[in-house]
C-alpha positions in Angstrom: 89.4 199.3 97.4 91.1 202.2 99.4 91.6 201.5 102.7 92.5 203.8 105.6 93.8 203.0 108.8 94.7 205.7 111.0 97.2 205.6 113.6 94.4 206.5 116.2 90.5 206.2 115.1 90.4 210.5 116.8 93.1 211.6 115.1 92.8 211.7 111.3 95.7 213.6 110.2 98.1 211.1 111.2 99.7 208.7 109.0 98.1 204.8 108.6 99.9 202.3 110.3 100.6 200.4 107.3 101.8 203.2 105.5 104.6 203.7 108.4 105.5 200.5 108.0 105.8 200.2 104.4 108.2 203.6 104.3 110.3 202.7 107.5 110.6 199.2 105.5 111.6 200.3 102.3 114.1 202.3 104.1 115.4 199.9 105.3 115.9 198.1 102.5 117.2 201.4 100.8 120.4 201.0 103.5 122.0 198.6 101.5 120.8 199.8 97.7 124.5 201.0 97.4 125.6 197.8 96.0 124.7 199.0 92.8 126.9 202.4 92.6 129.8 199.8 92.9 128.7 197.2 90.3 131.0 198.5 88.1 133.6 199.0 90.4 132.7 195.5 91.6 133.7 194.1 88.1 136.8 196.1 87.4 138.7 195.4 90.5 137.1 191.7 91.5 136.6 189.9 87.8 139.2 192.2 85.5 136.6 193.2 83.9 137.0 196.3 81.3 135.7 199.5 81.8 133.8 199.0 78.4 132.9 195.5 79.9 131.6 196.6 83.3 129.5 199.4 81.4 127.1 196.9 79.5 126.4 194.8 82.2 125.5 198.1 83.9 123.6 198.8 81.2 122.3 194.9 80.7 120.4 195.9 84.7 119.2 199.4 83.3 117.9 198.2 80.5 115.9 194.8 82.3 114.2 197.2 85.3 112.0 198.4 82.6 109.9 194.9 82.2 110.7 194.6 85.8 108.3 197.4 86.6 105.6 196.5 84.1 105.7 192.9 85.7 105.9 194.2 89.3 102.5 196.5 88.0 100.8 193.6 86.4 101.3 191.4 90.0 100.5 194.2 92.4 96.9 194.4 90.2 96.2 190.8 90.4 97.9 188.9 93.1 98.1 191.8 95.5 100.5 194.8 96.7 101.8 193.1 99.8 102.4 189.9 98.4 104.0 191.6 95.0 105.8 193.7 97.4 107.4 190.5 99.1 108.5 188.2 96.3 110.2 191.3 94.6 112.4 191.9 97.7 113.1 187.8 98.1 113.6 188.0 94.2 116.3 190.9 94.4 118.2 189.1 97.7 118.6 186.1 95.7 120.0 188.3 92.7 122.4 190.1 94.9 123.6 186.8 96.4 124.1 185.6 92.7 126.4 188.6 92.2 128.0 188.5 94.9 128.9 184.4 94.5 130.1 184.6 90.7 133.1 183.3 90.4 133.5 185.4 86.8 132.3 188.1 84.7 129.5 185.7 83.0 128.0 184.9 86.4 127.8 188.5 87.5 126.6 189.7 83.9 123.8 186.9 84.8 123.3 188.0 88.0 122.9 191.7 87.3 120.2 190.9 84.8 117.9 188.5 87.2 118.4 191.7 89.9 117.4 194.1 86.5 114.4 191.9 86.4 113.7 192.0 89.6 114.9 195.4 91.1 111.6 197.0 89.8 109.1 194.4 91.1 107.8 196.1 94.4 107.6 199.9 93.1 104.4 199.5 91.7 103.1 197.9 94.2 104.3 200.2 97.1 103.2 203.3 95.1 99.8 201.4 95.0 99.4 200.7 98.7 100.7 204.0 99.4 97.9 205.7 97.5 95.4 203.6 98.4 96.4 203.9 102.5 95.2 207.7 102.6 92.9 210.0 101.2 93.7 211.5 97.5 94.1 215.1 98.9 97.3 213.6 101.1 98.6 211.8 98.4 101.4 214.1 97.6 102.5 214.7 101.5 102.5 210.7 101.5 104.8 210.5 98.8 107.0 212.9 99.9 107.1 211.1 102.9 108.4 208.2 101.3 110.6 210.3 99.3 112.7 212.1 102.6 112.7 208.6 103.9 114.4 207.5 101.1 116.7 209.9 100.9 117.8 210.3 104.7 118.2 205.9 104.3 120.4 207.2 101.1 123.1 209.1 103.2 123.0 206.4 106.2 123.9 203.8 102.8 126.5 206.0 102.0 128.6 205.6 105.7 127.5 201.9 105.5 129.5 201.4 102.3 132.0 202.9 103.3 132.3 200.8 106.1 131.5 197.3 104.2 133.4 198.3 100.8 136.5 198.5 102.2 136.6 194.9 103.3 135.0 193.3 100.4 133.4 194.5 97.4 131.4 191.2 97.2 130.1 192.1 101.0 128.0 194.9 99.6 125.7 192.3 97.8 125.5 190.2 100.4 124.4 193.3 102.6 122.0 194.5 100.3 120.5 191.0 100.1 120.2 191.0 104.2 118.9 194.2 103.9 116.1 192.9 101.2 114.9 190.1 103.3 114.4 192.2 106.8 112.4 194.4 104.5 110.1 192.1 103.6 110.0 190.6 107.1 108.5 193.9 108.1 106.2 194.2 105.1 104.5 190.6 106.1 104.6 191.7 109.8 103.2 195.0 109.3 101.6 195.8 106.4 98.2 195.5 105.5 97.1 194.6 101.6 95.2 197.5 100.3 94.2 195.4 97.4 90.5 193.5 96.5 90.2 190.1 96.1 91.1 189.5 92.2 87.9 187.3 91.7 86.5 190.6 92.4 88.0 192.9 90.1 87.2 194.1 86.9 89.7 196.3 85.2 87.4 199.5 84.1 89.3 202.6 81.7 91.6 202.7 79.1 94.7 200.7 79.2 97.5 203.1 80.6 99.1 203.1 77.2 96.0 204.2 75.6 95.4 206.8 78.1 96.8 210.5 76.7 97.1 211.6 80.3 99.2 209.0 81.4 101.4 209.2 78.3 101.9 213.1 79.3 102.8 212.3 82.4 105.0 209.3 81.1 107.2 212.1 78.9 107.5 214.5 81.5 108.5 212.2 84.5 111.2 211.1 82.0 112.4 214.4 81.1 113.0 215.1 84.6 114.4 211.6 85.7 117.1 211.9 83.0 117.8 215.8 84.2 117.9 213.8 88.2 120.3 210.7 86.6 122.5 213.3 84.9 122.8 215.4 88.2 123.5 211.8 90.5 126.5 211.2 88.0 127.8 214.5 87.6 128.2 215.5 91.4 130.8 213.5 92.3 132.9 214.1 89.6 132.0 217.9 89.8 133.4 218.1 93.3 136.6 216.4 92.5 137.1 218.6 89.9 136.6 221.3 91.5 139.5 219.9 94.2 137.9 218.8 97.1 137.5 215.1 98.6 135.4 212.1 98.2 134.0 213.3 101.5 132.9 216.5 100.2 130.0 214.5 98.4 128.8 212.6 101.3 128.6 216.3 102.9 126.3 217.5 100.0 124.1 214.7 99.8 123.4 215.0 103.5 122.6 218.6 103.1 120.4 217.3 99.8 118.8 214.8 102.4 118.0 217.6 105.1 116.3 219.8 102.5 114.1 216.9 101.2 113.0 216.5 104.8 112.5 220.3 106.0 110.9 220.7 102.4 107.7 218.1 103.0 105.7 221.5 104.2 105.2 222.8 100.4 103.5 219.6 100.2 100.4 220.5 101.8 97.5 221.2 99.6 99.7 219.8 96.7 96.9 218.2 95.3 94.9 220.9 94.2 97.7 222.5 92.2 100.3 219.5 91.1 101.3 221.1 88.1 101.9 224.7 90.1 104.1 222.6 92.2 105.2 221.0 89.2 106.7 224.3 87.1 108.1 225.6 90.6 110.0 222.1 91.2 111.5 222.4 87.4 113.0 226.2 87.9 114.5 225.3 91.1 116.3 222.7 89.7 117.4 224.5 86.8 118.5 227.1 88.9 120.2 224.7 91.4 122.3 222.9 88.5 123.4 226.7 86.6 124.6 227.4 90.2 126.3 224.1 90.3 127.8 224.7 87.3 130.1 227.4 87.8 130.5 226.7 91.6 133.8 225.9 93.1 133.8 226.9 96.9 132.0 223.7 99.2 129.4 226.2 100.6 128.2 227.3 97.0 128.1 223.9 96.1 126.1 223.0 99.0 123.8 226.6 98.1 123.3 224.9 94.6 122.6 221.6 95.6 119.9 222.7 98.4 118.2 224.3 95.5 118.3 221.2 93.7 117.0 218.9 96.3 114.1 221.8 96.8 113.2 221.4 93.2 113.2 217.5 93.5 110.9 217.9 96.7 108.1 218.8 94.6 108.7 216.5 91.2 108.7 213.6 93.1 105.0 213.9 95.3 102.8 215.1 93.1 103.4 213.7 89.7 102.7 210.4 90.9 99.6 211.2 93.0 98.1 212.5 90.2 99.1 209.2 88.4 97.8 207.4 91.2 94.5 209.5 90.6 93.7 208.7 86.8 93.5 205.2 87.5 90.8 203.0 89.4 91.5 201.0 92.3 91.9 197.9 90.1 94.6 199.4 87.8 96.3 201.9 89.5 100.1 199.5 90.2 99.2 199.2 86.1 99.3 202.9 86.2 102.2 203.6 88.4 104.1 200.7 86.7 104.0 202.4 83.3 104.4 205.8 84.7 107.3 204.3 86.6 109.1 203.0 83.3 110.7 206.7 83.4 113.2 206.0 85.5 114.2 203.0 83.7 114.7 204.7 80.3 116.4 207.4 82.0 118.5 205.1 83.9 119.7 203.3 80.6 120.4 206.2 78.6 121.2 208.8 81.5 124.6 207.5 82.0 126.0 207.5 78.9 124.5 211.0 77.8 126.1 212.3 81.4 129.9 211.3 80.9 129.6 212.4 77.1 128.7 215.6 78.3 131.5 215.4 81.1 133.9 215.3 78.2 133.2 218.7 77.2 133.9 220.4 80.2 132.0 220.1 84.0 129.2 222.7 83.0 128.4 221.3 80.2 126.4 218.5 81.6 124.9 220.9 84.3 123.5 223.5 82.1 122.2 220.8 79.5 120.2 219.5 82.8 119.2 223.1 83.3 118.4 223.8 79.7 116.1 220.5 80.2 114.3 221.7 83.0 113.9 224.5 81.0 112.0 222.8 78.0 110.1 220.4 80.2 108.5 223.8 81.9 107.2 225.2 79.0 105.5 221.9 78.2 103.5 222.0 81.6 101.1 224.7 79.8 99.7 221.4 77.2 100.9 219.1 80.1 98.1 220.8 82.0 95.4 220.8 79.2 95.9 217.2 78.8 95.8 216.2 82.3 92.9 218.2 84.0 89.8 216.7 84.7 86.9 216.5 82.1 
């Protein structure tokens, strides 16, 4: 059942208690998700591992978040949000540790599957609790909350790496383990289970994979998460070939991170007019990556990558509020798990359709992600039809 818990009982605009904690700890836990930009890296330098080698383990943990998320949906719908929420985060801390203690390329290819598995677990659930901790019309400003959180966490991971990468690659899985556990500290300290009891629920609707709607909303978020996965790939090796530092890209993701924040107003009223939102969120990012594409000065780089993070400001929000809104209380994580599934198609295939496209040339790979955005805007016209309420 939905339950709402304002901060003060007068003052109904404010964000639940819960719903604070949840975001503040899933940022936390987001401080040490960097491990996973150097897995590869991790099994090059540490094991000898090839470059060919190091790819499919990369892709081994891609390719196991998706039945990571349907489980994590299936949980969150039966034995609850918070305590789904928790044994996903213990589940990936024992993972990292397993990385991070291999002794050879076998253990770490074993230990980047059981994180694959378990990397997805909590989504759901937090989506779940997230929409069920305010009311629908806020639904998109709660996600967007969740989303700037996330982000401004992303930079902070960045320095942080920095920092514990140069003493030991290993260290970075270890961190991301510590970081895993204090999050779920706070979730059992702080959060409150938005979920019934499950001797009480009765699963009522279509199963999501029989619902049109959610299907429609299935191909669309992964149009877009491949067009995101393509542009997190391409930046950094756009800005070194354009001849500036490694530094450079920590400066563009902060200014990404600042826009996500400062761009949370569009939100409001987002849920009357998601796919509005939607459309304008596709353009700007279209626009953002054909700017990127030709730029070579730092400031138009930054120009193009604040249109970006703009665009993303409204693809992340309301897509999955109104996925949050076709579902009933009891199989809503379902919902979001399946929905979620996006990001792990995109993030197996993303990759290797990014540095293809790198081989022909820096714009190539942008203006395929515009051209993407593109196509997936003319599609929000039957996207639309499908989705509105009968």
């Amino acid at each position: 059942m939905t339950v709402i818990q304002p901060l003060t009982s007068h003052q109904g605009t404010r964000w639940p208690r819960s719903l604070v904690a949840l975001v503040i700890a899933r940022a936390v836990n987001r401080l040490g998700s960097f491990a996973m930009a150097f897995m590869a890296v991790a099994l090059v330098e540490v094991h000898g591992a090839s470059l060919a080698t190091a790819g499919a383990v990369v892709t081994a943990f891609g390719v196991a978040t998706i039945p990571s998320r349907l489980l994590g949906g299936r949980m969150a719908d039966t034995v609850g949000r918070r305590a789904t929420i928790v044994i996903g985060l213990l589940a990936c801390a024992a993972a990292q540790l397993v990385i991070a203690a291999s002794p050879g390329i076998t253990g770490a290819l074993i230990g980047a599957t059981l994180l694959g598995l378990a990397y997805e677990i909590y989504e759901p659930a937090s989506q779940a609790l997230i929409a069920e901790s305010v009311e629908a019309e806020r639904r998109p400003q709660a996600f967007g909350l969740y989303g700037a959180a996330m982000a401004v966490a992303g930079v902070a991971a960045g320095a942080l790496a920095a920092l514990v990468g140069g003493i030991d690659l290993r260290f970075l899985f270890v961190a991301d383990a510590l970081t895993c556990l204090c999050a779920a500290a706070l979730v059992l300290a702080l959060v409150r289970d938005t979920t019934a009891r499950s001797d009480g629920m009765v699963r009522t609707g279509p199963s999501p994979w029989r619902d049109r709607r959610l299907l429609t909303m299935l191909a669309l978020g992964t149009g877009f998460a491949t067009a995101w996965i393509l542009s997190t790939i391409a930046l950094p090796l756009t800005v070194s070939a354009r001849g500036h530092d490694a530094a450079a890209t920590g400066w563009l993701l902060l200014v990404a991170a600042l826009v996500t924040i400062a761009g949370q107003r569009l939100l409001r009223g987002a849920a009357s007019r998601p796919f509005t939102l939607i459309r304008a969120g596709l353009v700007l990012m279209a626009v953002g990556f054909a700017v990127i594409a030709y730029a070579a000065p730092l400031p138009l780089l930054a120009l193009g990558t604040a249109i970006v993070a703009l665009g993303e400001v409204l693809l992340l929000g309301p897509p999955i509020a109104l996925v949050a809104g076709l579902a009933t209380d009891a199989s809503r994580a379902g919902y979001l798990a399946a929905y979620g599934t996006c990001w792990g198609i995109a993030q197996t295939v993303g990759p290797m359709l990014a540095t293809g496209l790198m081989s022909h040339g820096t714009p190539t790979v942008w203006l395929t992600g515009a051209a993407l955005c593109l196509v997936l805007t003319a599609t929000t016209a039957a996207a639309t039809a499908v989705c509105s309420p009968r």
